[in-house]
Biopython code that builds the backbone (N, CA, C, O; Angstrom):
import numpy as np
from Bio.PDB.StructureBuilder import StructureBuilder

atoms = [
    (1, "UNK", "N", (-14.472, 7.415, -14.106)),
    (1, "UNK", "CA", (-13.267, 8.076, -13.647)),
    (1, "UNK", "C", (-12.637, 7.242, -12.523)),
    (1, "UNK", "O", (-13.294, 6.906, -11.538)),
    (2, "UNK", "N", (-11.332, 6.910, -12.696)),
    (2, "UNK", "CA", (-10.593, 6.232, -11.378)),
    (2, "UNK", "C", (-10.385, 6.968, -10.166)),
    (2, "UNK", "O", (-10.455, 8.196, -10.127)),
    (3, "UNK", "N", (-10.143, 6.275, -9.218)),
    (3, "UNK", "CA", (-9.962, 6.833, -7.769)),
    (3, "UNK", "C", (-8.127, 7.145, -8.236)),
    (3, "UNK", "O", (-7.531, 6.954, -9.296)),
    (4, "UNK", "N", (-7.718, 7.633, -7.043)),
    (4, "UNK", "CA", (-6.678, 8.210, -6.946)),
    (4, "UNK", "C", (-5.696, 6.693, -6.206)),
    (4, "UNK", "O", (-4.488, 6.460, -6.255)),
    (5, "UNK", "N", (-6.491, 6.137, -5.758)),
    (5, "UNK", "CA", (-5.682, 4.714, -5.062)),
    (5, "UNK", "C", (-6.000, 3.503, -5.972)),
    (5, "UNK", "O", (-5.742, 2.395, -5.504)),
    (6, "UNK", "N", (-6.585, 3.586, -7.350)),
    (6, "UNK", "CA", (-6.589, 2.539, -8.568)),
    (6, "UNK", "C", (-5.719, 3.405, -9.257)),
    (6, "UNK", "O", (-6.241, 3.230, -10.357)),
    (7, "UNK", "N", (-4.878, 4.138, -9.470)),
    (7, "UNK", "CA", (-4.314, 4.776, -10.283)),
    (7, "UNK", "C", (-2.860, 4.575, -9.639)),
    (7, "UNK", "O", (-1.862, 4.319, -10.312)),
    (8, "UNK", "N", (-2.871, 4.707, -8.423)),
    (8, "UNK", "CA", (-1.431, 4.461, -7.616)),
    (8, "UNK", "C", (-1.407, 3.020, -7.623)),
    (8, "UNK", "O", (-0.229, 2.730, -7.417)),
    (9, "UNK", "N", (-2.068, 1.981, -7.748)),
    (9, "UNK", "CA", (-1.884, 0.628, -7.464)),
    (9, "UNK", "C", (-1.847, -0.020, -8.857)),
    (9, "UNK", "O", (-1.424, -1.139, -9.148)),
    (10, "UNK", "N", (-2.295, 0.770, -9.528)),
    (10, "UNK", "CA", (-1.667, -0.141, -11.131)),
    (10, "UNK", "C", (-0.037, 0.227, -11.780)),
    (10, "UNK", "O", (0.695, -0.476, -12.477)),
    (11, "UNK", "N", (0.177, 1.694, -11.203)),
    (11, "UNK", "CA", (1.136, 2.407, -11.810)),
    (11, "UNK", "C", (2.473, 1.297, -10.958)),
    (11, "UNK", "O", (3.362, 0.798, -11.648)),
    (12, "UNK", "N", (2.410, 1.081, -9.584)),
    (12, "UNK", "CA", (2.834, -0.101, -8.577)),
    (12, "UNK", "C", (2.747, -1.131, -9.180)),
    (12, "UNK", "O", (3.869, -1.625, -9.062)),
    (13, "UNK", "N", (1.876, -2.093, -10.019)),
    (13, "UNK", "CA", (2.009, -3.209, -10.179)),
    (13, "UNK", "C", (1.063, -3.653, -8.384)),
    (13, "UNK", "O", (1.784, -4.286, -7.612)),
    (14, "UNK", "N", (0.199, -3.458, -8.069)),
    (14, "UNK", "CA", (-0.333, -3.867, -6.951)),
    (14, "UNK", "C", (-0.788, -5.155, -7.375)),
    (14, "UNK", "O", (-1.112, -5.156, -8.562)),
    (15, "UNK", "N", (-0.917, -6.245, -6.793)),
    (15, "UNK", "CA", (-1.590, -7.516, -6.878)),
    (15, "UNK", "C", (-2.128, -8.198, -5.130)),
    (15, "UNK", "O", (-1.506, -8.179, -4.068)),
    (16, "UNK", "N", (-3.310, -8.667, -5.412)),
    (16, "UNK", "CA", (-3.825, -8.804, -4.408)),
    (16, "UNK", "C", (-3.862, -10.716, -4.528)),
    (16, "UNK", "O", (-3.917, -11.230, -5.646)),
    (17, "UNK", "N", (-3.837, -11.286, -3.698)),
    (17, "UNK", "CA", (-3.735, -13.121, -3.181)),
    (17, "UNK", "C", (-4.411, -13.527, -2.304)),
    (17, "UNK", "O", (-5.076, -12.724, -1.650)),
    (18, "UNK", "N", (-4.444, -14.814, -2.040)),
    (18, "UNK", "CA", (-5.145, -15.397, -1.381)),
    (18, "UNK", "C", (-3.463, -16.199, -0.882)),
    (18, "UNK", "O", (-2.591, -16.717, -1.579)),
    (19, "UNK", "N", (-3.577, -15.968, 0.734)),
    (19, "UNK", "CA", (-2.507, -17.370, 1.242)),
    (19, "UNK", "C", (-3.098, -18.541, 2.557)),
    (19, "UNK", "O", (-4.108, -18.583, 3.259)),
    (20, "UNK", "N", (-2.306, -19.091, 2.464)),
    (20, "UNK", "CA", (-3.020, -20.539, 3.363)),
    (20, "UNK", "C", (-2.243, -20.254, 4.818)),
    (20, "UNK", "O", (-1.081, -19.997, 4.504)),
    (21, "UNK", "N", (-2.349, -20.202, 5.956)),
    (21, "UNK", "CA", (-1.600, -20.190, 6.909)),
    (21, "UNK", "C", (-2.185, -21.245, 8.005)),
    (21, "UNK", "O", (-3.312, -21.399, 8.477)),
    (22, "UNK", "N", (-0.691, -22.037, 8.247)),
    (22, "UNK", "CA", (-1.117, -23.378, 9.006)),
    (22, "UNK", "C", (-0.998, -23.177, 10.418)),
    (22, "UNK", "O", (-0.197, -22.306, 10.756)),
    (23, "UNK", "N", (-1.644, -23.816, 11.359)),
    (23, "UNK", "CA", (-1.270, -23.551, 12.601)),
    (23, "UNK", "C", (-0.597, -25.408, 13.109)),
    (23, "UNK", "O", (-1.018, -26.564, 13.160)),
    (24, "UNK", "N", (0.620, -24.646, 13.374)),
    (24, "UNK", "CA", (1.805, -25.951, 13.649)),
    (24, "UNK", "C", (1.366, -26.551, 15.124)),
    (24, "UNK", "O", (2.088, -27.422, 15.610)),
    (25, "UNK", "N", (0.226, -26.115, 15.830)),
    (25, "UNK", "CA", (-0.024, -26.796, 16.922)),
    (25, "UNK", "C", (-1.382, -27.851, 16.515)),
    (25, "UNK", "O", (-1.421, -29.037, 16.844)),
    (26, "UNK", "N", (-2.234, -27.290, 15.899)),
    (26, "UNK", "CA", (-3.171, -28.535, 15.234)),
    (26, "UNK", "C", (-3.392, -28.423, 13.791)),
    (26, "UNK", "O", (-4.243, -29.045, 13.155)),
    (27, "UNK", "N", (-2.757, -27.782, 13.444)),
    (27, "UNK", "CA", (-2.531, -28.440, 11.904)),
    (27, "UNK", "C", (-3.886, -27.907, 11.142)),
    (27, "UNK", "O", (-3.987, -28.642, 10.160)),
    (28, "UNK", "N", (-4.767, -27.147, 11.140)),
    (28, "UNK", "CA", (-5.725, -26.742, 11.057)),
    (28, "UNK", "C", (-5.188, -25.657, 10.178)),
    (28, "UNK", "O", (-4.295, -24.976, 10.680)),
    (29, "UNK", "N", (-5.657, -25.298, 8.658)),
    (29, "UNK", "CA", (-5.396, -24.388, 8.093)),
    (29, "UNK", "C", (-6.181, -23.251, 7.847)),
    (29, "UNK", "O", (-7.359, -23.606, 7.833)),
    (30, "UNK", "N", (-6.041, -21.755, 7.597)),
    (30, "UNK", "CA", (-6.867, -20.555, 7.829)),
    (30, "UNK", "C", (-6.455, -20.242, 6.508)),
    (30, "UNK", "O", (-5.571, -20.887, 5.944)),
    (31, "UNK", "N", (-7.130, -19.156, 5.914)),
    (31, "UNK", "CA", (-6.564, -18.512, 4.951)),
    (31, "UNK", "C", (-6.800, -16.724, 5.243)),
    (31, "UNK", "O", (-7.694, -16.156, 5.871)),
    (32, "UNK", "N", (-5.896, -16.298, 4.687)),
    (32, "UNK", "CA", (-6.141, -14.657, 4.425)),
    (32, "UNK", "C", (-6.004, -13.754, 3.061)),
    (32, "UNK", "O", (-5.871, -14.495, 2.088)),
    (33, "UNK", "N", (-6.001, -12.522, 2.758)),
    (33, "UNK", "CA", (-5.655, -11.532, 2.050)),
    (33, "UNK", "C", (-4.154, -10.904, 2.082)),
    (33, "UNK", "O", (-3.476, -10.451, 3.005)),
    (34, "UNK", "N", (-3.976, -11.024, 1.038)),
    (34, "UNK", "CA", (-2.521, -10.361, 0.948)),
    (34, "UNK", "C", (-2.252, -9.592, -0.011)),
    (34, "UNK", "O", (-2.576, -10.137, -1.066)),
    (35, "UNK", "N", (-1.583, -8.045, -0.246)),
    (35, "UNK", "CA", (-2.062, -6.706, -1.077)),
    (35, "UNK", "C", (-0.140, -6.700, -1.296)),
    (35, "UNK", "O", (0.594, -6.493, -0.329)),
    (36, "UNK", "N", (0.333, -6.927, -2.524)),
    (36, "UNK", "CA", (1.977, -6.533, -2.371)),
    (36, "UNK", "C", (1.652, -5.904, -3.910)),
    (36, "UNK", "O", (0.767, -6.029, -4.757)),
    (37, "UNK", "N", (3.092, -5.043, -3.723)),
    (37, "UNK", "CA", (3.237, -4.048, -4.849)),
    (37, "UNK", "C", (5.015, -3.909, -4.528)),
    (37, "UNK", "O", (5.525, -4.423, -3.533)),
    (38, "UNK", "N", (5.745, -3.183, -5.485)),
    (38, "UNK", "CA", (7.071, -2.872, -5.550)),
    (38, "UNK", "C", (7.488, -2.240, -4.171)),
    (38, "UNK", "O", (8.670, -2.305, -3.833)),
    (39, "UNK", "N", (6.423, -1.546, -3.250)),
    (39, "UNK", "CA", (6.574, -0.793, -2.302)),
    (39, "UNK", "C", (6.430, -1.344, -1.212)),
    (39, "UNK", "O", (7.262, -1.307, -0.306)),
    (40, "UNK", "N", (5.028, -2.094, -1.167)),
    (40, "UNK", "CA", (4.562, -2.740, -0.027)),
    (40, "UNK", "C", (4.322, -4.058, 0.065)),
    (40, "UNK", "O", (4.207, -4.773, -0.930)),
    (41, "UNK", "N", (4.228, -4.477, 1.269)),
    (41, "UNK", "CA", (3.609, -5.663, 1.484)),
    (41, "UNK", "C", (2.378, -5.970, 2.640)),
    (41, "UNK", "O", (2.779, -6.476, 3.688)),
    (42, "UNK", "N", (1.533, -5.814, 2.573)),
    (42, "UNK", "CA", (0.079, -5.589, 3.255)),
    (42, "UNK", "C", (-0.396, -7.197, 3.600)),
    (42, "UNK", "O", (-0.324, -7.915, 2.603)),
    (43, "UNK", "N", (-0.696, -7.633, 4.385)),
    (43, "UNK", "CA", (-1.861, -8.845, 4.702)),
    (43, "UNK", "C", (-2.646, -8.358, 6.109)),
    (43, "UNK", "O", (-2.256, -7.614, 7.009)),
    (44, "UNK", "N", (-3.759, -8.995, 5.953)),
    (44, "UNK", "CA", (-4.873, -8.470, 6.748)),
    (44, "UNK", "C", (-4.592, -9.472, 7.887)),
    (44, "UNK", "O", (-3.876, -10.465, 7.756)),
    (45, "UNK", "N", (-5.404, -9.011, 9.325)),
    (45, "UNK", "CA", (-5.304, -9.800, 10.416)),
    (45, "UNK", "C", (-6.638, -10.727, 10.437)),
    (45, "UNK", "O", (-7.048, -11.329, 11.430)),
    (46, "UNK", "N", (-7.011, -10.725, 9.632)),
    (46, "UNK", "CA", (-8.394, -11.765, 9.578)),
    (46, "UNK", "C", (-8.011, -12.661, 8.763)),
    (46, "UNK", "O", (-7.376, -12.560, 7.713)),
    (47, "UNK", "N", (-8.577, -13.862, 9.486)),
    (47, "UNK", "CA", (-8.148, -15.018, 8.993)),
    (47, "UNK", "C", (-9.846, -15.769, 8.431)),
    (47, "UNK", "O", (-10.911, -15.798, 9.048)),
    (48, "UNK", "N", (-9.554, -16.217, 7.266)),
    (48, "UNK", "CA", (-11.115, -17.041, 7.313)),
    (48, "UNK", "C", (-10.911, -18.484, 6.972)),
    (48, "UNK", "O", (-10.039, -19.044, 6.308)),
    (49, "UNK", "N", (-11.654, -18.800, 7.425)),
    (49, "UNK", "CA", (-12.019, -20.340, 7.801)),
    (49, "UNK", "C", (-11.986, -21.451, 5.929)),
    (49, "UNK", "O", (-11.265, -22.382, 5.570)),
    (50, "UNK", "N", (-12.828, -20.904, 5.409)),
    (50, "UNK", "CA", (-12.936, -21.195, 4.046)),
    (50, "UNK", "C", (-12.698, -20.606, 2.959)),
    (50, "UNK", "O", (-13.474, -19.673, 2.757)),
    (51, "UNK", "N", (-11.725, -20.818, 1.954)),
    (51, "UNK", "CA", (-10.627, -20.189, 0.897)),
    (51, "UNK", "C", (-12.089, -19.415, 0.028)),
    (51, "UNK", "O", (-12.135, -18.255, -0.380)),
    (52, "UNK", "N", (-12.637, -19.941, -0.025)),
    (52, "UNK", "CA", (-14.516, -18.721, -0.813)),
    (52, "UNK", "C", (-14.527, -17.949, -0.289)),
    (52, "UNK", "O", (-14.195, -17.087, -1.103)),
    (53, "UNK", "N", (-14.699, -17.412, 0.740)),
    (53, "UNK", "CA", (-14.680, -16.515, 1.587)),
    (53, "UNK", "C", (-13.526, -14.958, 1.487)),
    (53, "UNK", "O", (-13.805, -13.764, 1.372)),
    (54, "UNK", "N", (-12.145, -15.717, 1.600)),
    (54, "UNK", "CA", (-10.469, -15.141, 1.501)),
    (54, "UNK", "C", (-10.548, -14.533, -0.312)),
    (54, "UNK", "O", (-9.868, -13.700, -0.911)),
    (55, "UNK", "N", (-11.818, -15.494, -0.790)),
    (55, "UNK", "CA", (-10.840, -14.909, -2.544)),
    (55, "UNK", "C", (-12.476, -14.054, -2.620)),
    (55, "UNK", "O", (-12.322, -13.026, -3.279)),
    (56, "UNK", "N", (-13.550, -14.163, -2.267)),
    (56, "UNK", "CA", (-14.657, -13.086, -1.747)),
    (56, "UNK", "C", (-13.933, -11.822, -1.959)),
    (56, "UNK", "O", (-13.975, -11.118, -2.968)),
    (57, "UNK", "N", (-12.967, -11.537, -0.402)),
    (57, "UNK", "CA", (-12.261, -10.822, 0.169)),
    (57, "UNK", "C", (-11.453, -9.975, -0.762)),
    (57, "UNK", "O", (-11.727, -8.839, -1.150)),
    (58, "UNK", "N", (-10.511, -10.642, -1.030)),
    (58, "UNK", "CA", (-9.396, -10.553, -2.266)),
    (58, "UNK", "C", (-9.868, -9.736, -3.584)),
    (58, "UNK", "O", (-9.198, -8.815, -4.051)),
    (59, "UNK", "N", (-11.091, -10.175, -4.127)),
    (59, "UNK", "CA", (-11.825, -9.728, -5.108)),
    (59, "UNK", "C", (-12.398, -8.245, -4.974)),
    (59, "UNK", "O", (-12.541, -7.423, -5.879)),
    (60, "UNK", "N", (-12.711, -8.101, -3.524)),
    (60, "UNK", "CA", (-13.425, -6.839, -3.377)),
    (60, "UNK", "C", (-12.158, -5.672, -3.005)),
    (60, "UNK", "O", (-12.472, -4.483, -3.037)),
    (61, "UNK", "N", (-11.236, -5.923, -2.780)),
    (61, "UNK", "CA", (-10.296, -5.256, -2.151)),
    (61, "UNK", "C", (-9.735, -5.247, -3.577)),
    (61, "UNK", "O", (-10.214, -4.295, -4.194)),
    (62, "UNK", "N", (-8.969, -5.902, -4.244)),
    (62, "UNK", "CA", (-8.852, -6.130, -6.147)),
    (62, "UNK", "C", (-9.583, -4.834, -6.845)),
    (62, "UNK", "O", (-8.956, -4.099, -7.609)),
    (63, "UNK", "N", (-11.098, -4.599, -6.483)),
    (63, "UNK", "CA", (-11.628, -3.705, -7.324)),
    (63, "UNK", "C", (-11.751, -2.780, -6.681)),
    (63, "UNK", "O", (-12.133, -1.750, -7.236)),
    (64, "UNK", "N", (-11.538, -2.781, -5.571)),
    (64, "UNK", "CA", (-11.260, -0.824, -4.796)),
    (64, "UNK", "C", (-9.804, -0.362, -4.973)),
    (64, "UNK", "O", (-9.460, 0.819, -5.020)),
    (65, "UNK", "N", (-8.940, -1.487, -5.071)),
    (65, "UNK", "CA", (-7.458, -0.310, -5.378)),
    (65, "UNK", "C", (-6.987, -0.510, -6.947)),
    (65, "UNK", "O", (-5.991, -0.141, -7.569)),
    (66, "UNK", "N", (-8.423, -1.431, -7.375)),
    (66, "UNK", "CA", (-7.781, -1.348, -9.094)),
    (66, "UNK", "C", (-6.638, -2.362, -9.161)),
    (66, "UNK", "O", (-5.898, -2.151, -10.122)),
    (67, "UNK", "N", (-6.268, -3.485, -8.343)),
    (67, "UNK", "CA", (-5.148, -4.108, -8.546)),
    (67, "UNK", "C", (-5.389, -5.353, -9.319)),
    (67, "UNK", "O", (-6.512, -5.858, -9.324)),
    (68, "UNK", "N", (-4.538, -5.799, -9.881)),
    (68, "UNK", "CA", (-4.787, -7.491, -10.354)),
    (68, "UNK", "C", (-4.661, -8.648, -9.318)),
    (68, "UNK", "O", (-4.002, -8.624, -8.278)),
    (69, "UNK", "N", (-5.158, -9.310, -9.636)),
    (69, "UNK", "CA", (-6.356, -10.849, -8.777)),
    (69, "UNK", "C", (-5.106, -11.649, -9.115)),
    (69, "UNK", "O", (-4.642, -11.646, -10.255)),
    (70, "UNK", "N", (-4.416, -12.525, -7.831)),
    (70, "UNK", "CA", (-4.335, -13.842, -8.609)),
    (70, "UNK", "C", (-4.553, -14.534, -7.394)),
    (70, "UNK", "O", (-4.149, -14.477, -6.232)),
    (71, "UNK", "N", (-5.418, -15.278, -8.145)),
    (71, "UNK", "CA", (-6.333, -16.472, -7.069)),
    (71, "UNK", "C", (-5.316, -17.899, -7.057)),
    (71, "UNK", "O", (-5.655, -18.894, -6.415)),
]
sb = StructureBuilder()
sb.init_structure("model")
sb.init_model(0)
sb.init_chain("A")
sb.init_seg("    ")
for serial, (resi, resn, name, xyz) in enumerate(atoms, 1):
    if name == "N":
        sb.init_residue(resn, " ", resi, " ")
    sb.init_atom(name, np.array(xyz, "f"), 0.0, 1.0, " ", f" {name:<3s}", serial, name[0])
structure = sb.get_structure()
C-alpha cells in the first residue's frame, strides 16, 4: 500500500537530482539533493563532498516520496 506522500509526488510528476554547486572563491565543488515537481522546488542545505554520497541521498529520498531518480 502507498503512503499518502508517494501518491501526491507521482500524481506531481515529483523528480528528485543530484546538482554540483561551485564555490567561486576556491573553486572547490560540493554537491546536493534537489526534490522539484509542478509545485515545488525543494533542495536540501547539506552539501556532500562526493557525488556517491548526493545520489545515496537522492535515491533514498526517491523511494520515500515515490518520485523518479534522475541521476
Amino acid at each position: 500500500m502507498s503512503n499518502i506522500q508517494q501518491i501526491i509526488s507521482r500524481a506531481v510528476g515529483g523528480i528528485v537530482s543530484v546538482a554540483s554547486i561551485r564555490d567561486p572563491a576556491d573553486g572547490s565543488v560540493r554537491f546536493t539533493v534537489i526534490y522539484q515537481s509542478r509545485a515545488l522546488y525543494w533542495q536540501t542545505r547539506h552539501r556532500f563532498q562526493q557525488v556517491e554520497h548526493a545520489e545515496a541521498g537522492a535515491l533514498a529520498l526517491a523511494d520515500f516520496l515515490g518520485a523518479e531518480v534522475r541521476l
